[in-house]
PLY file of the C-alpha trace (Angstrom):
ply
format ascii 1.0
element vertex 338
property float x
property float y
property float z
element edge 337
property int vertex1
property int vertex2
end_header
-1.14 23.80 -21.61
0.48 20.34 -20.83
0.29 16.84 -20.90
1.65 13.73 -18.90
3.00 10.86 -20.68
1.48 7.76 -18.17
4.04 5.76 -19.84
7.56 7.15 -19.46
6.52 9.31 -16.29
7.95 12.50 -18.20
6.05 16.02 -18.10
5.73 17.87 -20.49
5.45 22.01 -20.27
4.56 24.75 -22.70
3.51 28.45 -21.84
3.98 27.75 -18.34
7.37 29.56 -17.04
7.57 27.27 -13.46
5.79 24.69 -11.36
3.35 27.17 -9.36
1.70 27.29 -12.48
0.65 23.38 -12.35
0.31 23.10 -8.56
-1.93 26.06 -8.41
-4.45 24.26 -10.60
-4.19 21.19 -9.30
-5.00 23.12 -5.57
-8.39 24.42 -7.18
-9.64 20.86 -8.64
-8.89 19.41 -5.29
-10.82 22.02 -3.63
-13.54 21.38 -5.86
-13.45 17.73 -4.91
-13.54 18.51 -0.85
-16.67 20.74 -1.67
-18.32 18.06 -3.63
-19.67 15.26 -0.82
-19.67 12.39 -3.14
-15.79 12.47 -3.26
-15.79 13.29 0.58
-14.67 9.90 2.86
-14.52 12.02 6.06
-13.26 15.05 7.28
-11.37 15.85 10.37
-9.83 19.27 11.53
-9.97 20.94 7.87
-8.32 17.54 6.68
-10.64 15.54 4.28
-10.50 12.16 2.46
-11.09 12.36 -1.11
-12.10 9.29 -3.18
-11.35 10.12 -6.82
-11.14 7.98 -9.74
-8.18 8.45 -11.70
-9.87 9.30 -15.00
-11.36 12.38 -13.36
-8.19 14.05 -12.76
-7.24 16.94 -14.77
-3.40 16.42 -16.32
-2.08 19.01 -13.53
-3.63 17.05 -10.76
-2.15 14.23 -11.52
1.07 15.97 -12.04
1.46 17.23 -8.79
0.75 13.23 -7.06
3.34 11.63 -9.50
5.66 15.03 -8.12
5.09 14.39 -4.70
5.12 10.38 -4.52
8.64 10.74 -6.20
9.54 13.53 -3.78
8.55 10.66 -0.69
9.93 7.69 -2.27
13.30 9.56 -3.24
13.39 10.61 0.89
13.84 7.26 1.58
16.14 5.77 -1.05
13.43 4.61 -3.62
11.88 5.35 -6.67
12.85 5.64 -10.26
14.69 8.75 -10.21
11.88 10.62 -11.80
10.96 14.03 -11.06
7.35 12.59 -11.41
6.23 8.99 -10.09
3.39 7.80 -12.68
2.38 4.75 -15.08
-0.41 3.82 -17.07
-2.11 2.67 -14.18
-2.93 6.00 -12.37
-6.03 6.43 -14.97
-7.46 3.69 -14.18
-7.41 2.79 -10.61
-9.12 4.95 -7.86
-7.32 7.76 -5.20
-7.51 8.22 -1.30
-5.72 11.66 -0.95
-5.39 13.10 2.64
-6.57 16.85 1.78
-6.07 19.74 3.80
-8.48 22.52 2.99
-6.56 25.69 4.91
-3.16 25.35 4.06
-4.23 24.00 0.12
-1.89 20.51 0.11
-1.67 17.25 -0.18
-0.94 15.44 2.90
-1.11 11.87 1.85
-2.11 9.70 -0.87
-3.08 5.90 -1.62
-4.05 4.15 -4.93
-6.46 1.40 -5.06
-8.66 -0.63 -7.35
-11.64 -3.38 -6.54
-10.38 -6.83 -7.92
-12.25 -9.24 -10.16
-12.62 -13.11 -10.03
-10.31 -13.09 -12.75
-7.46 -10.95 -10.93
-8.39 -7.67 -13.50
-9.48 -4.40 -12.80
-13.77 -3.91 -13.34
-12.43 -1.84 -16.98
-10.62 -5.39 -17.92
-6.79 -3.85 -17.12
-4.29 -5.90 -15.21
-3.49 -5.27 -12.04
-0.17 -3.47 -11.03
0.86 -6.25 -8.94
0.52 -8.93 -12.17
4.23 -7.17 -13.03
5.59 -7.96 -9.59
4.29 -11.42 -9.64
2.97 -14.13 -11.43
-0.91 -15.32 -9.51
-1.46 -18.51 -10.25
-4.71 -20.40 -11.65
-7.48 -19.41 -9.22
-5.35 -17.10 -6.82
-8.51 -14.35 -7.33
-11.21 -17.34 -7.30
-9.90 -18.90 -3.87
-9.40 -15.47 -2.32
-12.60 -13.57 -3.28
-13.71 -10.21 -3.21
-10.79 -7.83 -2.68
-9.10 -4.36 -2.82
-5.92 -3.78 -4.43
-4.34 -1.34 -2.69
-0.60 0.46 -3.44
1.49 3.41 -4.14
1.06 4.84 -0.43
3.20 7.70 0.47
3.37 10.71 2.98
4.16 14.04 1.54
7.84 14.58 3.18
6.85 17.82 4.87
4.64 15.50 7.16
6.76 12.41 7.12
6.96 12.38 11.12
3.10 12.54 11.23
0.85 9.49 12.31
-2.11 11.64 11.20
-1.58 11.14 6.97
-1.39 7.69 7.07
-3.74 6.91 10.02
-6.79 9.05 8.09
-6.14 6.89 4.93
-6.32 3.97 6.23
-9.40 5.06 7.76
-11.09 6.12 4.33
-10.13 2.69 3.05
-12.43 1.98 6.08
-15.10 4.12 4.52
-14.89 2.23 1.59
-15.15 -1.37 2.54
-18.06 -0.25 4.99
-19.60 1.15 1.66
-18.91 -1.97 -0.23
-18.44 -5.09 2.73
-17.99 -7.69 -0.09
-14.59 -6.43 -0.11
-13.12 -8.97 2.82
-9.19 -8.67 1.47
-6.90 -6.07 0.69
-3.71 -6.77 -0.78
-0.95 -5.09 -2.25
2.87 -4.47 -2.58
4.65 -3.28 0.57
8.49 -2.09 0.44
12.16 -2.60 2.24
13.98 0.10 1.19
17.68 -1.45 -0.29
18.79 1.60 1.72
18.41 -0.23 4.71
21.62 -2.50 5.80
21.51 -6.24 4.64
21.43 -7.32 8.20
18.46 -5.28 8.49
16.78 -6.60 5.57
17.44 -10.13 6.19
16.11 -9.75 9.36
12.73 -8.60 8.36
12.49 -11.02 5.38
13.13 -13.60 7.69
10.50 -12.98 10.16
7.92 -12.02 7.38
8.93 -15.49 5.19
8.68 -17.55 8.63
5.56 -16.02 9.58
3.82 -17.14 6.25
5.27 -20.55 7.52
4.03 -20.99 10.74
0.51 -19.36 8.91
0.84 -22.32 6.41
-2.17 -24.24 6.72
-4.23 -20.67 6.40
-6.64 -20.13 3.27
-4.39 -16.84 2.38
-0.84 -18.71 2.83
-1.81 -21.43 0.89
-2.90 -19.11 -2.10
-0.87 -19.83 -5.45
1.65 -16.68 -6.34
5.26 -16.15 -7.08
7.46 -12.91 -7.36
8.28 -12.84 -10.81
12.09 -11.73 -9.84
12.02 -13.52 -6.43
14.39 -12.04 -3.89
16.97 -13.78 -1.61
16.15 -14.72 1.47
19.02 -15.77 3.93
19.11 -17.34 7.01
22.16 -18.01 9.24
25.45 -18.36 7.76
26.26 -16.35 4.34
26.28 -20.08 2.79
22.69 -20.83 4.02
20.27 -19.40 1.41
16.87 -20.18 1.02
14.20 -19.54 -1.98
10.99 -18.65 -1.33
10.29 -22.44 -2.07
12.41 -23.95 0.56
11.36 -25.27 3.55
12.14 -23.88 6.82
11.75 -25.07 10.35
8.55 -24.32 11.55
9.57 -24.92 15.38
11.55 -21.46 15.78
9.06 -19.37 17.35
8.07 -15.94 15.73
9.59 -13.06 17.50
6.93 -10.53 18.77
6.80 -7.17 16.56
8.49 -5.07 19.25
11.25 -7.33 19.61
11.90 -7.53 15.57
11.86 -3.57 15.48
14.07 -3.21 18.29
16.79 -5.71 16.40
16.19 -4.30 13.17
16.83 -0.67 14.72
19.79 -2.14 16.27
21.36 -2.91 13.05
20.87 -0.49 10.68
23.05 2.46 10.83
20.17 5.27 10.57
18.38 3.59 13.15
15.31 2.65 11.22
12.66 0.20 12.47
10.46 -1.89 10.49
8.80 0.21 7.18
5.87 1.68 9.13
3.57 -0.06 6.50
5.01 -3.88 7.07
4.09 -2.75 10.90
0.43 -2.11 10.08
-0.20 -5.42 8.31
1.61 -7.27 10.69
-0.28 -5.76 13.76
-3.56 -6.36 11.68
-2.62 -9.81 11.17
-2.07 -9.56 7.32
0.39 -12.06 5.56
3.19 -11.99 3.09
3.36 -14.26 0.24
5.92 -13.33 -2.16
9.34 -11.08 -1.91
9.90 -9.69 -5.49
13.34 -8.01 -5.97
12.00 -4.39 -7.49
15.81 -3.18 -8.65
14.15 -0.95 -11.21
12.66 0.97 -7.91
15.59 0.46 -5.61
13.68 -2.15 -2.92
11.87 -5.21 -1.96
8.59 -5.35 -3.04
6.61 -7.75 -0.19
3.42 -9.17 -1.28
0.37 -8.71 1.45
-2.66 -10.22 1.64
-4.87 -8.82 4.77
-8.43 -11.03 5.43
-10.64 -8.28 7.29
-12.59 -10.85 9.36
-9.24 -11.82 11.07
-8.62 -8.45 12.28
-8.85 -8.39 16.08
-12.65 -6.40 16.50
-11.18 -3.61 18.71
-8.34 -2.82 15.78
-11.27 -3.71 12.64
-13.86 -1.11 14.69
-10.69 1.56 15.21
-10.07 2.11 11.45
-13.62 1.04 10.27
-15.88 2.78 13.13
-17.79 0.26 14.65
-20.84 0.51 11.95
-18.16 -0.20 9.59
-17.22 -3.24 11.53
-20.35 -4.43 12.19
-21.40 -3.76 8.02
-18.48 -6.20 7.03
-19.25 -8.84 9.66
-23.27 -8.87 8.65
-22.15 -9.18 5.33
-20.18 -11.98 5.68
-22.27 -14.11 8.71
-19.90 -12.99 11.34
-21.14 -12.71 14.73
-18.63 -10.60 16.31
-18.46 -8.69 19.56
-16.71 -5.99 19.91
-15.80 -6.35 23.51
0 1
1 2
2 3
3 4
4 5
5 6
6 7
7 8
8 9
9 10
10 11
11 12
12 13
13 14
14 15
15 16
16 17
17 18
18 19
19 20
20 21
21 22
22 23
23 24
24 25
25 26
26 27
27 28
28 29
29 30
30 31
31 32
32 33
33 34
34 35
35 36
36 37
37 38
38 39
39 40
40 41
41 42
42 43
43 44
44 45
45 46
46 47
47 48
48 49
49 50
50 51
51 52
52 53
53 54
54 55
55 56
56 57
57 58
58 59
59 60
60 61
61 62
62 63
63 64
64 65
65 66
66 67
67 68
68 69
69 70
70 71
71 72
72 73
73 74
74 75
75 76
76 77
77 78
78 79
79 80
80 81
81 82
82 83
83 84
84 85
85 86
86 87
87 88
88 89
89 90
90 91
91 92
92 93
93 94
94 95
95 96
96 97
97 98
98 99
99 100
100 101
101 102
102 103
103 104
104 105
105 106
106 107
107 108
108 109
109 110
110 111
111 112
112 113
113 114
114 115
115 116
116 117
117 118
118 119
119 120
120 121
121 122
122 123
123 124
124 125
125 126
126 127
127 128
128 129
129 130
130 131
131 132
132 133
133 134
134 135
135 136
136 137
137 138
138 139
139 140
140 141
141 142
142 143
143 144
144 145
145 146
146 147
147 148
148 149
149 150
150 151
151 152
152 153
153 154
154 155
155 156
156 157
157 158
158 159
159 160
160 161
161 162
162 163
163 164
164 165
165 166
166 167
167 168
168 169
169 170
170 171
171 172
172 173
173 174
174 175
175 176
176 177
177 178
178 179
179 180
180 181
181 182
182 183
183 184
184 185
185 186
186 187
187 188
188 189
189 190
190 191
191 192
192 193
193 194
194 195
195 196
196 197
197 198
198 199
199 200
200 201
201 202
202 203
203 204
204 205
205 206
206 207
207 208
208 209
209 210
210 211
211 212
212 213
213 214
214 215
215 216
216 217
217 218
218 219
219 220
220 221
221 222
222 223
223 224
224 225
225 226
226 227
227 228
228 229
229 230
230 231
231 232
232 233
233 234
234 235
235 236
236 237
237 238
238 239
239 240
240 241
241 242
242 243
243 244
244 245
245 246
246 247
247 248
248 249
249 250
250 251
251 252
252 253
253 254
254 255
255 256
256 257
257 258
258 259
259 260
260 261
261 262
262 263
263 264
264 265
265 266
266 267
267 268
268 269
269 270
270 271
271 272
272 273
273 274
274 275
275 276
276 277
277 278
278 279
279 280
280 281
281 282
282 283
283 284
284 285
285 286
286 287
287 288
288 289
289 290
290 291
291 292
292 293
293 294
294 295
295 296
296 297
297 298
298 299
299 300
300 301
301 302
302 303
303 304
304 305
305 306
306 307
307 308
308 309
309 310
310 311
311 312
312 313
313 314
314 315
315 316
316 317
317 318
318 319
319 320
320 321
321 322
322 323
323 324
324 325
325 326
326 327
327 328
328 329
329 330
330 331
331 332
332 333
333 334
334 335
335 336
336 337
């Protein structure tokens, strides 16, 4: 009935008169997938986690998550101005899609991929992140095992909801207790260019001096570069530092509370730090690269998260403590969780 072209993110319709007629279908195959247990994460309250490979989608379920990724990114000043947010790379990576089985929607979705020694996908594709920036020789090597993880969003009729985003983040739990090989995530987090430049420089700034003061670190000392590396100010207009520049490692790293209370202090809608830049940060992920993503309208932050340096009380939250303890056996962790 229709098709989706991965590659210019158009839709194409024939003998369908509106877009009930693709959403409807795309309800039923998602149904199918909560009643099937081997695409099942968890459940909670009629809410499930799905785990889908892309490939397994039917052309109007994918349809309606390029629909309403666009729909979230547009909310908040990003995207390509696409009435459908898809590439190439939605067939071949895996899904986490927050799916609730009474009311028949999506509440949530994530994209994500396991990572080979030799920074492809396990099919022999490139990552997504290879076209934000450049790894170099033995980034994948040094870091190991890891998930690729991207695309987040929240469907906008649940945007003030902790609920979307906390369950998928727990079903990447599920996952990495499944598989605890997988000790990093990483993936491209983004500042909106809606936000004020005082804002932004103010969260570049703590994120690029927090990579500093993490310097000596196996993940900070990995080799990668954005491939269109954004500006990153500090102090006078005239004082601008690449991502290559040193900076004084004495000023001491303002606590997270403190850097969302300035940021909200200077942007005029009031925003605080992207919820998602909060996450990592409280998990004690860090940022390696800042690529300027015009195409999409932000600032695409590189994040590299090491599981076994999660404090064990946040690790066992998202993970469940057999989770926790899978990853930590796996790797010859002895870790309490007390």
């Amino acid at each position: 009935m229709f098709r989706v072209c991965h590659l210019t993110n158009e839709l194409f319709l024939s003998g369908i008169s509106h877009p009930v007629g693709f959403e409807s279908a795309a309800a039923r195959q998602l149904s199918r997938f909560a009643a099937c247990p081997e695409h099942v994460l968890l459940e909670r309250k009629g809410r499930v986690v799905l785990h889908v490979p892309g490939n397994e989608f039917e052309d109007a379920t994918l349809a309606l998550l390029g629909k309403l990724r666009a729909e979230a990114f547009t909310a908040v000043g990003e995207g390509l101005g696409q009435v459908l947010d898809l590439d190439e790379y939605d067939r071949h990576y895996n899904h986490l899609i927050v799916w609730d089985t009474a009311a028949c929607e999506i509440l949530g979705a994530y994209r994500l991929t396991p990572v080979q020694r030799d920074g492809s996908l396990p099919d022999g594709s490139s990552l997504y992140t290879s076209t934000l920036y450049e790894y170099g020789p033995g980034f994948f090597e040094r870091l190991g095992p890891a998930m690729e993880l991207g695309r987040a969003f929240v469907s906008p009729r649940h945007q003030r909801s902790v609920e979307p985003l906390f369950l998928l983040w727990q079903g990447i739990g599920r996952i990495i207790e499944r598989f605890p090989q997988f000790r990093y995530c990483l993936g491209a987090v983004s500042i909106s260019k809606t936000y004020s430049a005082a804002a932004r420089r103010m969260i570049l700034q703590e994120l690029w001096q927090e990579r500093i003061s993490r310097s000596e670190t196996r993940v900070a000392g990995l080799p990668v570069r954005a491939r269109r590396p954004a500006r990153i100010r500090f102090g006078s207009k005239n004082n601008v530092a690449s991502q290559n520049d040193p900076v004084d490692r004495s000023r001491v790293i303002e606590s997270l509370a403190t850097l969302d209370r300035r940021v909200r202090g200077v942007d005029p809608e009031g925003r605080g730090v992207p919820v998602l830049i909060t996450r990592y940060l409280d998990l004690g992920g860090t940022f390696l690269a800042f690529h300027d993503d015009r195409e999409f309208g932000s600032i695409a932050c590189l994040a590299v998260l090491d599981l076994l340096q999660v404090p064990p009380r946040s690790l066992a939250r998202f993970m469940g403590q057999a989770g926790a303890e899978a990853l930590w056996r796996e790797h010859g962790v002895v870790q309490p969780l007390g």
